[in-house]
C-alpha positions in Angstrom: -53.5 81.3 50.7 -53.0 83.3 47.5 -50.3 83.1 45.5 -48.4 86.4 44.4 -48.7 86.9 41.0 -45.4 87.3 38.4 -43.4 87.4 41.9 -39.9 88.0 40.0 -41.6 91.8 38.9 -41.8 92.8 42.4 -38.7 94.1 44.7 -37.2 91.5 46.8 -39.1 94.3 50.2 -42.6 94.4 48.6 -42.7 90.7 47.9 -41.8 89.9 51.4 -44.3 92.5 52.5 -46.6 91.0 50.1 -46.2 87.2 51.4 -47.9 88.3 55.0 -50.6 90.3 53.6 -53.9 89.0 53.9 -55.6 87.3 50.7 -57.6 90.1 49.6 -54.5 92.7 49.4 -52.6 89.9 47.4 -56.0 89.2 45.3 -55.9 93.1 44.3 -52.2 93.3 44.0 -52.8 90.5 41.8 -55.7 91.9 39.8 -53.2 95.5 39.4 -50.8 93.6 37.7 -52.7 92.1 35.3 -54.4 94.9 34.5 -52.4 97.8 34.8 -48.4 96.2 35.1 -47.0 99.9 33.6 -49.1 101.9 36.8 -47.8 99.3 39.2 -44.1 99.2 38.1 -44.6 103.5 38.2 -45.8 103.3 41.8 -43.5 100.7 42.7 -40.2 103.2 41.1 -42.1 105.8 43.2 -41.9 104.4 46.7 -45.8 104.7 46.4 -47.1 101.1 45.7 -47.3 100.0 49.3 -48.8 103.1 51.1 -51.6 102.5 47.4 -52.3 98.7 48.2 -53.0 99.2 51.8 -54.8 101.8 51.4 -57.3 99.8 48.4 -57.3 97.0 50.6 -59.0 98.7 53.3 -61.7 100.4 51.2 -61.8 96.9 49.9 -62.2 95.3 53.4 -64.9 98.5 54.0 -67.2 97.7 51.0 -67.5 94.1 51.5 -68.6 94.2 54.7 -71.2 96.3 54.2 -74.4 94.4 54.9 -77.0 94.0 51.9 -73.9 93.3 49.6 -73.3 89.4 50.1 -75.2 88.4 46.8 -72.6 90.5 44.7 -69.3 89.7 43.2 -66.7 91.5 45.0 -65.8 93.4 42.0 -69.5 94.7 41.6 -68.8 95.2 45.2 -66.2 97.6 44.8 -67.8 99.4 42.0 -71.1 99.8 44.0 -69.1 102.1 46.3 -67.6 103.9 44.1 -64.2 102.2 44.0 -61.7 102.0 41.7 -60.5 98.4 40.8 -57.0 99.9 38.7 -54.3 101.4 41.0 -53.7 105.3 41.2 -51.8 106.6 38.3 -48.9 108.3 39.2 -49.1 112.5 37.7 
């Protein structure tokens, strides 16, 4: 199971919510975080961070199962489709 990173940043909802997500939404929640804490906090003020991780994790989930892909990282993964590995900005 993966462990939520810097759980005390998140609202007591989306840290519930992100407790019973599968790994990989917590890995990229995770990897948003510690890459981009100012977008997350903007989408989390928004109401927009949840609707945002689902959505990555299933173009996540999509990419990686792609077959020909297995001897890649999952980050190379994600940028072979095209994918973005920061969360949206907020305009």
């Amino acid at each position: 199971m993966q462990t939520v990173y810097t759980p005390k940043k998140y609202p007591p909802e989306i840290l519930n919510q992100l407790k019973t997500m599968p790994n990989l939404a917590v890995e990229i929640a995770n990897r948003w975080m510690l890459g981009w804490p100012a977008n997350v906090r903007a989408l989390i003020a928004a109401g927009e961070y949840m609707p945002a991780l689902i959505n990555q994790e299933r173009k996540e989930r999509e990419a990686l199962t792609m077959p020909g892909m297995n001897h890649l990282a999952r980050h190379e993964i994600a940028q072979e489709m095209g994918l973005s590995l920061s969360p949206p900005s907020i305009s």
